[in-house]
C-alpha positions in Angstrom: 93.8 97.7 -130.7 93.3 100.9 -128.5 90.4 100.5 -126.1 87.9 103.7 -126.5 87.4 104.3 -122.9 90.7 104.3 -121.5 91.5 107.2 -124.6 88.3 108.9 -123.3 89.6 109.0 -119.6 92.8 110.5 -121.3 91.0 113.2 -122.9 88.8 114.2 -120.1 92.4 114.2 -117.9 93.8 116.7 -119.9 90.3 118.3 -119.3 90.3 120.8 -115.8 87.4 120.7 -114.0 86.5 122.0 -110.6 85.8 119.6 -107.5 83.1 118.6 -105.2 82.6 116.7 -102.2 79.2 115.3 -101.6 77.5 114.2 -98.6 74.6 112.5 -96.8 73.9 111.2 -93.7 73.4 107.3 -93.9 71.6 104.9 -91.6 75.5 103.6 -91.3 76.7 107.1 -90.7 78.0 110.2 -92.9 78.9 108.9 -96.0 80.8 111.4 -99.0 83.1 111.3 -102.0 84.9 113.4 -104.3 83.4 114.1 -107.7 84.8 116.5 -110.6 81.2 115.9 -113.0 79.5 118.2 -111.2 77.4 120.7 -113.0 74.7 123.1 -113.1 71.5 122.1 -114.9 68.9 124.5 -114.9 68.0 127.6 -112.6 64.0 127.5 -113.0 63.9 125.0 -111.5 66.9 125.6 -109.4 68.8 122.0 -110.6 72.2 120.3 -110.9 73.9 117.0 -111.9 76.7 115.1 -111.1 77.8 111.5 -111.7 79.2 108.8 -109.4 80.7 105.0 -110.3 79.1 102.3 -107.7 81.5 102.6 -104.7 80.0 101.8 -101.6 80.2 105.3 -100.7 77.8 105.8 -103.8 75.7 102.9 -103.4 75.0 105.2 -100.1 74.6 108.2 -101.1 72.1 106.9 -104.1 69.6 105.5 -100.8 69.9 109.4 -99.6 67.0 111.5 -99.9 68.7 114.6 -99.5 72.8 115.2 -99.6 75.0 117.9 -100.1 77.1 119.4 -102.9 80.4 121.0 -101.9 82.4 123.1 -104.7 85.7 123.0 -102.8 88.4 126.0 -102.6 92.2 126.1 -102.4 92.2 124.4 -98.9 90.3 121.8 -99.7 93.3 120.1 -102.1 94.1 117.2 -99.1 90.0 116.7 -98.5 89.3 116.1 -101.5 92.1 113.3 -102.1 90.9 111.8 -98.7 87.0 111.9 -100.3 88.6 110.1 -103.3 90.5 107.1 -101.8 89.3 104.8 -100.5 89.9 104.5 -96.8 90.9 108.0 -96.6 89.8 110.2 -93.7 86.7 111.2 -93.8 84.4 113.4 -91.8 87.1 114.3 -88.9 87.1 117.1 -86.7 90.1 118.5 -88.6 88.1 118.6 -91.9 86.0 121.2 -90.1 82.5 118.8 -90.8 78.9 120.0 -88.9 75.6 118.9 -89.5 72.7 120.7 -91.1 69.3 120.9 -88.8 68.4 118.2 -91.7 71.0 115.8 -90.8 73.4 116.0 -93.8 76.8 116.7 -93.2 78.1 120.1 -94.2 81.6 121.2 -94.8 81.0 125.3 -93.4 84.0 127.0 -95.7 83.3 125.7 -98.6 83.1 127.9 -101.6 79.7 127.2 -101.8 77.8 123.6 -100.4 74.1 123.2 -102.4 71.5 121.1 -100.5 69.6 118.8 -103.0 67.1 115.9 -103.6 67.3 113.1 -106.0 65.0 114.0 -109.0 66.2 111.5 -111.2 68.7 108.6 -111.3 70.0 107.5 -114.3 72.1 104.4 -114.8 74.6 104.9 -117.8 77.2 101.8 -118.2 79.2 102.0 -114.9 78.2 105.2 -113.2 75.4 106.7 -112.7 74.0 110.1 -113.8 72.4 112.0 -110.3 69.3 114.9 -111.5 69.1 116.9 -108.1 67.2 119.8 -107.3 68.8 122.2 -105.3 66.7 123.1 -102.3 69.3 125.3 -100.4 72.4 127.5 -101.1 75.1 128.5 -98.7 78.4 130.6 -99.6 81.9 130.3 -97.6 84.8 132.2 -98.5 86.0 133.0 -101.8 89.9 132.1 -101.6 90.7 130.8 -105.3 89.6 127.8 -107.1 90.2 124.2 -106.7 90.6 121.8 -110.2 91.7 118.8 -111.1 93.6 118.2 -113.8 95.8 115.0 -115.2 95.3 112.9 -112.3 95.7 115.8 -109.3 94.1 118.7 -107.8 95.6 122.6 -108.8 94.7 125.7 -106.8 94.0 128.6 -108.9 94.0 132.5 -107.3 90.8 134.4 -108.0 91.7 137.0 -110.6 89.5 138.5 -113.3 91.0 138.4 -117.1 88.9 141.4 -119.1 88.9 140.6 -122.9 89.9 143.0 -124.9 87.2 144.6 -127.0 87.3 145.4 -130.7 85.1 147.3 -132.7 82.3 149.6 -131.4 
């Protein structure tokens, strides 16, 4: 008999959505992963969620009072593979990482990196579902899109795609 959650991680492959990398500074060090769950969940107040499955990079970033959310670009692709394996290089000079005045790490060309504080955890199953509230905003450059899709990350151009209006 087919098991139900390996046909709902085939339908959510076929699924695009864009990546993240989130950070936090641990008392072990910077600690990030890669997530594609992110989303925004209300602008007053300013909040968003994303889930993670209990890694130990997780685990981490659960003990963080602050971190930050990373919507990653077109240059990005071999980042966000390294923030998805584990043992993959993370936080080198090469990646371009700094440090916010707060401590968090902070990848600077980003398409945009969203500061935020735990406003709810919420244990579902396996993963579990992060409520922050976005206490900061910062925009990088705006070079075209990263997604992933079945199983690997796609760069996609910015271009604008008018719809065609009918009627008056």
């Amino acid at each position: 008999m087919d098991d139900i959650g390996e046909r709902l991680k085939g339908a959510f492959r076929r699924y695009p959505t864009g990546v993240a990398v989130i950070s936090a500074a641990s008392p072990a060090g910077p600690v990030g992963l890669t997530a594609s769950s992110v989303a925004s969940v209300s602008v007053s107040p300013p909040a968003l969620s994303f889930s993670v499955m209990g890694t130990p990079s997780a685990r981490a970033l659960l003990q963080a009072a602050s971190f930050v959310v990373h919507l990653l670009g077109p240059k990005h692709a071999a980042l966000a593979g390294d923030f998805a394996r584990t043992g993959g290089a993370r936080f080198t000079p090469e990646q371009g990482w700094s440090t916010l005045p707060s401590g968090e790490p902070i990848l600077p060309d980003a398409l945009a990196a969203m500061r935020v504080a735990p406003l709810q955890l919420v244990p579902v199953g396996d993963s579990t579902i992060v409520v922050a509230q976005v206490l900061d905003v910062f925009h990088g450059p705006e070079d075209g899109r990263l997604v992933h899709h079945a199983r690997e990350f796609i760069t996609l151009p910015f271009t604008t795609l008018t719809p065609e209006r009918t009627g008056s």
